[in-house]
Structure formats: C-alpha cells, structure tokens
KEBA-351715 format. One line per 5 residues: number of its first residue (from 1); their letters; for each residue y, z, x negated of C-alpha. Coordinates in Angstrom, 1 decimal. Layout:
# residues N
NUM	a	Y,Z,X ~ ...
***
This chain:
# residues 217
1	xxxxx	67.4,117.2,-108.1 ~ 65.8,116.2,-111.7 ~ 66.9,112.7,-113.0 ~ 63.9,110.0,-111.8 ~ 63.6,107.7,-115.2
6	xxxxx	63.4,104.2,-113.5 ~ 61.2,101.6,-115.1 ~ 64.4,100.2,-117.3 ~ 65.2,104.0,-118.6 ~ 61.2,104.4,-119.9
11	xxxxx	61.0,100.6,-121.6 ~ 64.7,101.4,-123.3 ~ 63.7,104.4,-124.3 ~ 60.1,103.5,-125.8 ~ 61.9,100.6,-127.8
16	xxxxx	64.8,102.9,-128.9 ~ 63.1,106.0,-130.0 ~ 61.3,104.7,-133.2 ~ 64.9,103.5,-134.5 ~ 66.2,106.4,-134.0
21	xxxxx	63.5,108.9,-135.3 ~ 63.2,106.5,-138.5 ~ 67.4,106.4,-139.0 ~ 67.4,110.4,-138.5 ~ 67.3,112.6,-142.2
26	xxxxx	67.3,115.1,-140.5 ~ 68.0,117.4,-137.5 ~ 69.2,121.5,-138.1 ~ 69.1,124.1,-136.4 ~ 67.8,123.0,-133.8
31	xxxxx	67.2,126.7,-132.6 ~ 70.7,126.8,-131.5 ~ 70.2,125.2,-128.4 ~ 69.5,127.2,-125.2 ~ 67.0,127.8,-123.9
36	xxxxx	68.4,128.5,-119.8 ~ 70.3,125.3,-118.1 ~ 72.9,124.0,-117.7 ~ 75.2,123.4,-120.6 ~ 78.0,120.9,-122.1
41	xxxxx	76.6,118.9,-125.3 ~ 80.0,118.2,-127.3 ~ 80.0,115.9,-130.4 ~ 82.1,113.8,-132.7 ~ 81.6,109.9,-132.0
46	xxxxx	81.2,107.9,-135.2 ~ 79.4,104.9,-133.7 ~ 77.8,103.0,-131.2 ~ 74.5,104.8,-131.8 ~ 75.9,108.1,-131.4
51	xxxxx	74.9,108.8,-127.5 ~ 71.6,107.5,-128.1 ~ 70.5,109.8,-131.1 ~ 71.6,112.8,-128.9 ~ 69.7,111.4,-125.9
56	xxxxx	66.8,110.9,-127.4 ~ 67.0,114.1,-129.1 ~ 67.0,115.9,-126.5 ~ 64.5,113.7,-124.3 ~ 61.9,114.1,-127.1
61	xxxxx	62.1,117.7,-127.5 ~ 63.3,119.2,-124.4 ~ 62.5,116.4,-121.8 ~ 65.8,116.1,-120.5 ~ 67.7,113.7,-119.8
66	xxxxx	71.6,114.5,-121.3 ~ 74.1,112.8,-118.8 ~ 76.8,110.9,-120.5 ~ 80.6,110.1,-118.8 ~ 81.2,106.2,-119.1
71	xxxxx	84.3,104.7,-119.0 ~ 84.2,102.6,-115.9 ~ 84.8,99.2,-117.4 ~ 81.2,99.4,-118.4 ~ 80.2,99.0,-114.9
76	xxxxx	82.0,95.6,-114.5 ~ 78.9,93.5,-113.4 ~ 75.5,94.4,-111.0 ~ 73.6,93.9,-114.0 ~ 75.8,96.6,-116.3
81	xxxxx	75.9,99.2,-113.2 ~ 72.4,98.8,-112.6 ~ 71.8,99.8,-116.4 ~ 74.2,102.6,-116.6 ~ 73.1,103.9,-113.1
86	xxxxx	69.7,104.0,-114.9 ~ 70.0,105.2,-117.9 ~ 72.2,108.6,-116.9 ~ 76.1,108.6,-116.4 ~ 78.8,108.9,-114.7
91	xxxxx	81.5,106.4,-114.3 ~ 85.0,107.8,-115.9 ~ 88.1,106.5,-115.2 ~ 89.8,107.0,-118.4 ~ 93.5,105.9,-116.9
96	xxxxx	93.9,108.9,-114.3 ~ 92.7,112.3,-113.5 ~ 89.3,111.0,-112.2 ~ 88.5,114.0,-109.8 ~ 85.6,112.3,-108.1
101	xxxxx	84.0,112.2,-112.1 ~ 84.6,115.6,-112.5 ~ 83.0,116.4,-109.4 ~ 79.8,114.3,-110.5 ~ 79.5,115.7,-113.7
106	xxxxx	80.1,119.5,-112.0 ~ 77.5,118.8,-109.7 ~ 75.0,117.4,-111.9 ~ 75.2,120.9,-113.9 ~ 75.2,122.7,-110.9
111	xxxxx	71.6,121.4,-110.9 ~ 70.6,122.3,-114.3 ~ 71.2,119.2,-116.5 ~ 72.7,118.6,-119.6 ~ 76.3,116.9,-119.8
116	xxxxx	77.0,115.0,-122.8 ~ 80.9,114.7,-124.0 ~ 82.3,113.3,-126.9 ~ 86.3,115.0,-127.0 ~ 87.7,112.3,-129.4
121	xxxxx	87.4,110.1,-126.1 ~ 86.1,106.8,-128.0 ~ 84.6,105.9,-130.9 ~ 86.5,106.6,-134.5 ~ 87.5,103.7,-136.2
126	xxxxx	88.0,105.2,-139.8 ~ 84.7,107.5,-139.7 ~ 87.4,110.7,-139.7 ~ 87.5,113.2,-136.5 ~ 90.7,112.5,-134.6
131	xxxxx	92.1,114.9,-131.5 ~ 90.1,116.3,-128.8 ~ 91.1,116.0,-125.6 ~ 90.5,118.8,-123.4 ~ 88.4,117.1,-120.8
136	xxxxx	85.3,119.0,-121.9 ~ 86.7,122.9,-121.8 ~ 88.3,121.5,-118.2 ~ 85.1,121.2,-117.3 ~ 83.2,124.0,-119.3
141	xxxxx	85.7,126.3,-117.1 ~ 84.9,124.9,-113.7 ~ 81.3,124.4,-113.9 ~ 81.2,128.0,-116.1 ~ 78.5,127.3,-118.6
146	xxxxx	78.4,127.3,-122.7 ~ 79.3,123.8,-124.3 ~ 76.7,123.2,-127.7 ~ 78.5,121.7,-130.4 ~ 77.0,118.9,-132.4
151	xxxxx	77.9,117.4,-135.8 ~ 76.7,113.9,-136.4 ~ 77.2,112.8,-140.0 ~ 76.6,109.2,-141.6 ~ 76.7,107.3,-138.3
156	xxxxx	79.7,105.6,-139.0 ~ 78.4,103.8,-142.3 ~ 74.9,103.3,-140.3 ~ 76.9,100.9,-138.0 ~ 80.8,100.8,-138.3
161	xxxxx	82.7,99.1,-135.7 ~ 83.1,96.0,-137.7 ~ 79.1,95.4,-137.9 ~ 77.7,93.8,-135.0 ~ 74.1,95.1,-135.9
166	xxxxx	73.3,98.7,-137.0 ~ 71.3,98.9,-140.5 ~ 67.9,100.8,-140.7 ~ 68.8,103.4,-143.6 ~ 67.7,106.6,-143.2
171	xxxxx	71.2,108.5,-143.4 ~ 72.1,110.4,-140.2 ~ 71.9,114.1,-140.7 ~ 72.6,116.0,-136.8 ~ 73.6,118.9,-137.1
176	xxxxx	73.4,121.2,-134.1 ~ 75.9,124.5,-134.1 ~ 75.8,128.0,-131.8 ~ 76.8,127.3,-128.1 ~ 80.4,128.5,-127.3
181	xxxxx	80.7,130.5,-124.5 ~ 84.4,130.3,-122.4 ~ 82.9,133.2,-120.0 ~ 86.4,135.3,-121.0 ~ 88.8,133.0,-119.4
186	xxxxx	86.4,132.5,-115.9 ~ 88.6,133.2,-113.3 ~ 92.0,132.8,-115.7 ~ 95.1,130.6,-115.0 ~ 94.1,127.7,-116.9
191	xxxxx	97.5,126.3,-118.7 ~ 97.7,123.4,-120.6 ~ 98.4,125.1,-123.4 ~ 95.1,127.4,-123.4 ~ 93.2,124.1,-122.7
196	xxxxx	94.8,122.3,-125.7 ~ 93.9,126.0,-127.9 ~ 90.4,125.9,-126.7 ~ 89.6,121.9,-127.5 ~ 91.5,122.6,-130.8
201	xxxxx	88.9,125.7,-131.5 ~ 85.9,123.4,-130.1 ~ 86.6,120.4,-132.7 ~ 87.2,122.2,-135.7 ~ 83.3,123.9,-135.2
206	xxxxx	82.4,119.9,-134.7 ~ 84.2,119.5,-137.6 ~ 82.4,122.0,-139.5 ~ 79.0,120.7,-138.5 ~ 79.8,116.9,-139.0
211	xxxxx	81.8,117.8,-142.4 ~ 85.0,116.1,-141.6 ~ 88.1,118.6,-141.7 ~ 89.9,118.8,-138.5 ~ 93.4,117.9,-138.1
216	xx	95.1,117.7,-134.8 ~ 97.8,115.3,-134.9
***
C-alpha cells in the first residue's frame, strides 16, 4: 500500500524543501541508488536536519517517501503522534528488542518502500562517527534487500546540538555510495558476532562517504 501524504506531510514538505535544496552543495552519485524496491537507506547522523535532507532527497527525485524508525518518546502527546504518524515512521522502542517495530518496518519493505536508518542510534555530539549498532543488517537479513549507504558531511556545523536554530550556509555535501547486498548470508545462522562484523563493514563505507574515519570502540 503506497504512503497517502496527508495535508500536514505536503505543507511540511513545501516549507522544508527550499531550506534544504538551498543548504545542499551538492549531492553525488546519485546513480548509485536502485532503481527496483525495496531497500535500507543507512547514514551517519550529524544533526537534527539529517532525516529531512535524505527525505526530501528522495521525495524530490524518486517520489518516495523514506520511512524513518522514531524513538517512541517522540510520540508522547496526540499532537506529536499525529505528526510522526504523518510524516512516515515507526515508533522504536529504543530500551528493548522492539519486535512489533521490526515487524513494521519489515512489512513496510515488504511493500516496496524505502527504510531509512541511522546505525549510530542518535545524533553525534562531537560531529565524529561513533559505533553502529546492528539494528540495520538485523533487519537487511530478515526483510532480504540491499541497504544504500549515505555520507552526509557538514551537517554538524550547519546546526550542532548546542544551536537551537540551524544557519542557512550552503555546506552540506550528500554523498550517496553503491548499495551492499547481504544476499550471501540469507538463510545463515545469524550470530552476534557476524551481525556486529557486518555493521562494522556497513559504517566504515559510511565513513568513507561522510569522510570521518571509523573507529569502533
């Protein structure tokens, strides 16, 4: 079932997407991305503005919509769940194996959308690229599609966590790698181990594309 964009996604979106387009330098390789559905968007997470970039990336030059998993205290009021119910995600649980997110997010690419991830689980506080989790191959390896690697650089110094308001230089540079397929290990025991190897692999291409060295502490 395609995503219906309610009245509150299209007037977000029609005020966001000039702020965006004017912050972004520029966007490569933009070939990269495939061409069938589904598949697992994975990026580094600088800022605030992060999610938004990639979504209206992809809205203005694929028209879809890229699903995002939201930790669940941002549903905390009607008006906030009406909002994120709007705009595409899925409510996360980030203190236990949330099963019924997992579910969600392998149902909604069971129908041909686009999941967006960010492995470092929250945003960086230092602009460097911390420790994936492995969240993102879990679910590359149940749904069994590619995941797309994405490098976002300059983000963090467009609006750091300390800034309440982001500023309108034209920094960001995306930068969009080749997708990784996992199609070797379908059907695999799945230790943690392999998932920890595979995450590790996964954020060092981020790292390459963003051009902050991984290290996984």
């Amino acid at each position: 079932m395609a995503f219906k964009r309610k009245l509150i996604y299209r007037f977000g979106k029609a005020l966001l997407k000039p702020y965006v387009f004017h912050i972004i330098k520029s966007i490569n390789n933009f070939e990269n991305v495939p061409t069938e559905y589904p598949f697992i968007i994975v990026a580094n997470h600088e800022s605030y503005i992060d999610p938004v970039i990639i979504k209206e990336i992809f809205e203005s030059y694929r028209k879809k919509c890229v699903f995002y998993l939201t930790k669940i205290e941002s549903y905390n009021s009607p008006i906030k769940r009406y909002f994120f119910n709007s705009v595409g995600t899925i409510p996360l649980d980030r203190q236990k194996k949330d099963i019924q997110a997992l579910n969600s997010a392998v149902e909604k690419l069971s129908e041909g959308e686009i999941i967006g991830l960010f492995p470092e689980g929250t945003r960086s506080r230092d602009g460097k690229l911390h420790t994936g989790k492995t969240g993102a191959v879990r679910l590359a390896l149940i749904a069994k599609c590619p995941m797309l690697p994405i490098g976002i650089k300059n983000s963090y110094e467009l609006w750091p966590p300390q800034k309440k308001l982001p500023s309108l230089k034209k920094i960001v540079i995306v930068n969009v790698g080749k997708p990784i397929s996992l199609e070797e290990y379908y059907g695999k025991e799945v230790t943690k181990e392999l998932l920890r190897k595979l995450t590790d692999d996964v954020m060092v291409e981020i790292g390459k594309l963003c051009g902050e060295e991984y290290i996984h502490s």
